[in-house]
Each structure stands twice: as structure tokens, then as C-alpha cells.
N, C-alpha and C positions, 0 to 999 in steps of 0.2 A: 534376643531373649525376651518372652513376653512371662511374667507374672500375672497369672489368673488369680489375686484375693479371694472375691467375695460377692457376693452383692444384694441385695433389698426388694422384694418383689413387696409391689403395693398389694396384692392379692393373690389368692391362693389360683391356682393354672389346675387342679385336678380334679377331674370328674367324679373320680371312685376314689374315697380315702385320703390319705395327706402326704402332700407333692414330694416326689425325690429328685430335688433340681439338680442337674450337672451342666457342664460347661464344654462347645464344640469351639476351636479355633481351624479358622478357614484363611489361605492365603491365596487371593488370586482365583475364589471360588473350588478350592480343594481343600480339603479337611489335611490339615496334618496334625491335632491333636483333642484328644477331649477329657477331659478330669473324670472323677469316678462319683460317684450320688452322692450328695449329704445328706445325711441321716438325722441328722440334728439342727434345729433354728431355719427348718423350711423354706420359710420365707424369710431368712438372713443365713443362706448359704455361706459356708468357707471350707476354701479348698485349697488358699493356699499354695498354688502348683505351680510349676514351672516348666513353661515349652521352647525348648530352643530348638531353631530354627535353622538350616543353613540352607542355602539356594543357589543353584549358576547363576539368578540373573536377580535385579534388584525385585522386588515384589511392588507391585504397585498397591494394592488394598489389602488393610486388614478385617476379617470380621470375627465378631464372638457373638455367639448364639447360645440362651442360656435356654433349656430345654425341662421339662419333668418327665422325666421315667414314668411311663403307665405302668400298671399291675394288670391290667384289661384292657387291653385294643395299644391305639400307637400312642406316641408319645406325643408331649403339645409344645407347642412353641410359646416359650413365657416372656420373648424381646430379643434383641436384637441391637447389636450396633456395630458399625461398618465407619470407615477413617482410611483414609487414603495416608501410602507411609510415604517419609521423606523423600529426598532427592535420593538417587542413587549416587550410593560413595559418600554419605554424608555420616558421622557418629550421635546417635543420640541417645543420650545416657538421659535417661525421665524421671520422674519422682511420681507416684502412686496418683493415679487417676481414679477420679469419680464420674461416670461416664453414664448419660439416659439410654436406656434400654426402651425399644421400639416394638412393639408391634400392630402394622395397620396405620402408622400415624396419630398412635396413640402412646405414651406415656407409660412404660407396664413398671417399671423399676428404674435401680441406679446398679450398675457393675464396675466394681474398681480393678484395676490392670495399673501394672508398671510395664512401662514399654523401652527396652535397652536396644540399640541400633549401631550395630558396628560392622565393619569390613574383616569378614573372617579369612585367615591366614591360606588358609583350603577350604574348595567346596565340594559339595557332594557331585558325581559325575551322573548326566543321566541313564549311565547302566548301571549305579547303583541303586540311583529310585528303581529301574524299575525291578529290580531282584529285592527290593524291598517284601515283608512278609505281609499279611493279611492283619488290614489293623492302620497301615499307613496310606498316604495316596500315591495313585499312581502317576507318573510322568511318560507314561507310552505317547507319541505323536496321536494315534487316534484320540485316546481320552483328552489328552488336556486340549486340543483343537475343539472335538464337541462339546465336552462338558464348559469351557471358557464362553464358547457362542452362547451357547442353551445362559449361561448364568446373566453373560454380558451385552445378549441381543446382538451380537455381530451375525454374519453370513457366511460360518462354515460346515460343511458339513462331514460326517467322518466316515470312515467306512466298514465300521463295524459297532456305534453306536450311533445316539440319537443326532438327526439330520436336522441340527439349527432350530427352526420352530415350527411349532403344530397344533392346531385345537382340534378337539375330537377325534375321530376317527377318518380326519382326511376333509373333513368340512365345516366353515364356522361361515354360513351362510351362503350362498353363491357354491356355484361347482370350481374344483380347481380345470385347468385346461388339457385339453390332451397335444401331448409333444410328438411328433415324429421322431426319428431320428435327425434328420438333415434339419428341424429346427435350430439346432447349437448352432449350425456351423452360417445359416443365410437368413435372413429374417427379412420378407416382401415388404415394403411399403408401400400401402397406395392410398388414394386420396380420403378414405376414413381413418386410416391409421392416422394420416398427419393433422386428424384435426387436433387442436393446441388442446391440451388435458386441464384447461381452465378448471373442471371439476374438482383435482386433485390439491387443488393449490390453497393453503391455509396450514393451520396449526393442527393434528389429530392429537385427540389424547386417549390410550387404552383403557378400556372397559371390562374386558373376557380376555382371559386367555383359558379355556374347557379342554380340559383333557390331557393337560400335558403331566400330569403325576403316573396317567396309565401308559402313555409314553415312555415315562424313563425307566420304569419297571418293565415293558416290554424290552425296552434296551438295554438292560440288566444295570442300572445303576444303582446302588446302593442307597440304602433311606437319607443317611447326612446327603448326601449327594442331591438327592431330591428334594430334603429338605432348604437345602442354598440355594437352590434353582425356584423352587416355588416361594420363597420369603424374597427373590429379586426384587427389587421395584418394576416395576410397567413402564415402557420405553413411551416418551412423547414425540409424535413425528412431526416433520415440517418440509413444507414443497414450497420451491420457490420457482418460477419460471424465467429464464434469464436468456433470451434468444432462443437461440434453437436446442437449449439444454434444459433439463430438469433440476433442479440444485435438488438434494435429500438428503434432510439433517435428523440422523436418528439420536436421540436425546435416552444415552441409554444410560445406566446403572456408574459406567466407570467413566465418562466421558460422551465425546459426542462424534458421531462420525456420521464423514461427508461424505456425498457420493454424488458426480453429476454425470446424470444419467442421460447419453447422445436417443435420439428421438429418431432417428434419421434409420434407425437398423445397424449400422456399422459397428464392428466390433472395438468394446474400449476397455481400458484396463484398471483396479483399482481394486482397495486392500482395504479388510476388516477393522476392527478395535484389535486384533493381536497381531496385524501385519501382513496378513496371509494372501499371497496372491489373486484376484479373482481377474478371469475376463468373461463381461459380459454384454449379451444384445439386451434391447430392450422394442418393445413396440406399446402404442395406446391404439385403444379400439373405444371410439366414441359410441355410448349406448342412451338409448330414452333416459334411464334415472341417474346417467354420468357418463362412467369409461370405466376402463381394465387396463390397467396396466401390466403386462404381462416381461415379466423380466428370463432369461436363460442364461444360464451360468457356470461355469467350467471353472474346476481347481483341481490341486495332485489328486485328489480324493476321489475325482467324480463329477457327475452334471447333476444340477437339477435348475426346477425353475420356480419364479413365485408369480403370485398374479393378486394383483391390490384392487379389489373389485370397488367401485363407489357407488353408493347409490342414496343417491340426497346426500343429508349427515351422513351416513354411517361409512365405514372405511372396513372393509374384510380382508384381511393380509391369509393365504396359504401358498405352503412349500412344499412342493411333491421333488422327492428325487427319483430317480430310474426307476427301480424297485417300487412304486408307488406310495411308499409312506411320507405322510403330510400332516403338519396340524399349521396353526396359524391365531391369530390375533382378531377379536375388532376392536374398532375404535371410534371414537363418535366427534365429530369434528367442534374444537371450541368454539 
């Protein structure tokens, strides 16, 4: 059970007029509750409210995201704070938190929460989520596999929403690559591919991610929705070269995950930040201003592939599935 109080904005969030800030609770990058506007003390909201929560499986993050209601246009993000929950099976009974509210890496407010943590008796079944009404979130396998990627920078992609990640309209510099079919299943090596990806290998840290708000409107996700995906933090990557393997440490949002990527073309096996199957090839192609690393990739969902273009500093991450739709990341090496 989480208690939403109140909270302190140092400054007023509204463009037009005087802010109606309300309050969105997100578990696990899914909205399952939001309080109603205060009309009174602006910028010292209280609302008072209470959201209880039940779930099949332990949650791992909590976020609350305090927002103002627009009168004209959309609504603005006035901070933010995110807190990883307990251990699963653990009881935590809390007393009233005073909590910084974030936006940008900036300071915007304080938000108080009580946060009460316990092992409920029965849980909700996932055919009840998803017979849930308009209002709550959904637990269909497609959403929460896309919408968790999109939020947590993993590599899933879903089959009737958004495909993991994307800038623009399919290009954030560099062309994505064209796939055959019989790419998934054989990947050529020969003696440019195996030159060693020395390029690749240091720290990157993202710069752009463009395009992805018209993204997830195209893949009908709902604004809270968009809004947790676009208030993520920016994933930091890291290549290490280790024999004849790539080590790839994505430094995302809830964690960090590993991935060591065989160089040789041979198919190998390994699994997201939520668990999820992948097998994939991968090859480099040594170019004048670096390489491309071009990865292909198979899960229950579908194929697709990504291609990590370098060239000097800069690092272009895009993901094209079947269907051709792709956005992607840059990122500028530390």
C-alpha cells in the first residue's frame, strides 16, 4: 500500500495560468494509479490518497511522477522519483517519507509517500489484469514485454506494439542494414568481418534518443505511458573485448545487463533485464571511420536486428524488425 501525501514544488511547472498538479504511481514502468488535481496550495499539493497494490510477482521499482494538468496543450512534468522496492517476500511497514523529486537532474521539489510492504493473502491472476477496465494497466504478454523494454532498454520486441528502440523515422545517422531472410538463420564470416572491433570498445554515454514520443503514439500507447518511457534515464553502454567474445554491459534504468556477444557468426543464447529468451548472430564489418556491428535476433515474438554503426566518437544504435519499423540511440564515446 503506497500513501501519496503531498508535496513542495519549488516552482511553478505552468505555461498558461496556475498549475493543477496531480500525482501518477508506476510499478515496474506501468501506471497503476493516479490521484485527481489539487485545486488548492499549487505548489504544496495534498491529496492524501491511497493506492493499493497487488501483484503475481514481487515488483521490483517504484515510481511517482508528479505532473500539472494543462488547460492548453499537454501536460508537464514537474519531477519525478524512482526507488527500487524490497526484497521479495520481505514486510515493510514505513513511516512517511520526504522524498527529492527529479527533473533533468535537477532538484524540482520534495514528495512525501508512506510506503507499506507486505505478502498478500491472494493475488490478482493475470486474467484479471487483463479484463481490467479503461483506467488501469494492462498485463497482456505483448504490452508488458514492449512497454518494460521501451521503459528499461532491454531487447524485446512485441508484436503488436513498439519494437524495443528507435529514433526518428528509422534513422539516427548512418542507414539501418538490409536483412534477407536466410540472414537469421547463417551469418558469413570472412576476413573483414573478423577484424577485432577495437573501435567499439570503451564506455558510450547517450546523447539523443529523437523520435521516440511519435513512436509510441504510433503504437497506440497511451500518454502516462509515454510519459515513463520518455522521463527513463539514457542507458550507458560499455564494450569490453575478452578473446574472441564481445562482453556488452547495458547500464540501463533498473539494472545492468550483460551480453557476450560470439564474433565468429555462430548462433548463441541469452536473455533481457525481464528474462526473456533471445538467440542471436552477431557480425562486425570494419569501415574507414570504425565498424558496424550488426546483431540479428530471434524471440516468441519475431526477428529483428540492430546495427551499432561507429564512426570516431559517435556510436548510432538502430532496430529495424520485419515490418521495417526502427528508431535507435546516439551516443558519444566518454
Amino acid at each position: 500500500r503506497l500513501e501519496v501525501h503531498g508535496a513542495e514544488l519549488f516552482r511553478s511547472f505552468a505555461k498558461i495560468g496556475p498549475m493543477r498538479p496531480y500525482a501518477v504511481v508506476a510499478v515496474d514502468g506501468r501506471e497503476v494509479y493516479r490521484t485527481g488535481v489539487a485545486l488548492s496550495e499549487r505548489r504544496k499539493p495534498t491529496w492524501d490518497a491511497i493506492c493499493a497494490i497487488q501483484a503475481p510477482h514481487a515488483p521490483c521499482r517504484l515510481e511517482v511522477f508528479v505532473r500539472s494538468a494543462g488547460l492548453v496543450g499537454k501536460d508537464v512534468l514537474c519531477g519525478a522519483v524512482s526507488m527500487s522496492c524490497p526484497i521479495a517476500g520481505a514486510a515493510l511497514h514505513g513511516e512517511c517519507q520526504e522524498l527529492t523529486l527529479q527533473k533533468a537532474d535537477e532538484a524540482t521539489g520534495i514528495l512525501r509517500i508512506t510506503l507499506n510492504l507486505s505478502r498478500a493473502p491472494t493475488l490478482l491472476s493475470e486474467q484479471d489484469h487483463s479484463q481490467d477496465k479503461a483506467g488501469a494497466f494492462s498485463t497482456s504478454r505483448s504490452f508488458r514485454n514492449s512497454f518494460s523494454s521501451l521503459l528499461f532498454d532491454s531487447v524485446v520486441p512485441a508484436d503488436d506494439l513498439p519494437e524495443v528502440e528507435v529514433v526518428g523515422d528509422g534513422a539516427v545517422g548512418g542507414d539501418a542494414v538490409d536483412v534477407d531472410e536466410d540472414d537469421y538463420l547463417a551469418v558469413d564470416v570472412d576476413d573483414r568481418t573478423a577484424a577485432s572491433p577495437l573501435a567499439l570498445v570503451g564506455d558510450w554515454t547517450c546523447v539523443a534518443t529523437d523520435g521516440l514520443e511519435e513512436f509510441l503514439k504510433a503504437a497506440g500507447l497511451g500518454y502516462i505511458q509515454r510519459s515513463v518511457a520518455m522521463a527513463a534515464k539514457w542507458p550507458r553502454w560499455e564494450f569490453v573485448l575478452n578473446e574472441d567474445k564481445l562482453v556488452f554491459f547495458n547500464h540501463a534504468q533498473l539494472g545492468v545487463l550483460k551480453e557476450e556477444v560470439l564474433l565468429d557468426g555462430s548462433a548463441y543464447q541469452h536473455k533481457d533485464l525481464q528474462g526473456h529468451p533471445l538467440t542471436s548472430r552477431a557480425r562486425w564489418e570494419a569501415t574507414e571511420q570504425g565498424g558496424v556491428l550488426t546483431m540479428w535476433r530471434e524471440c516468441e515474438v519475431g526477428r529483428f536486428h540492430e546495427t551499432r554503426t561507429v564512426a570516431g566518437d559517435t556510436l548510432t544504435f538502430v532496430l529495424t524488425k520485419e515490418d521495417g519499423k526502427s528508431w535507435g540511440r546516439t551516443f558519444k564515446r566518454k
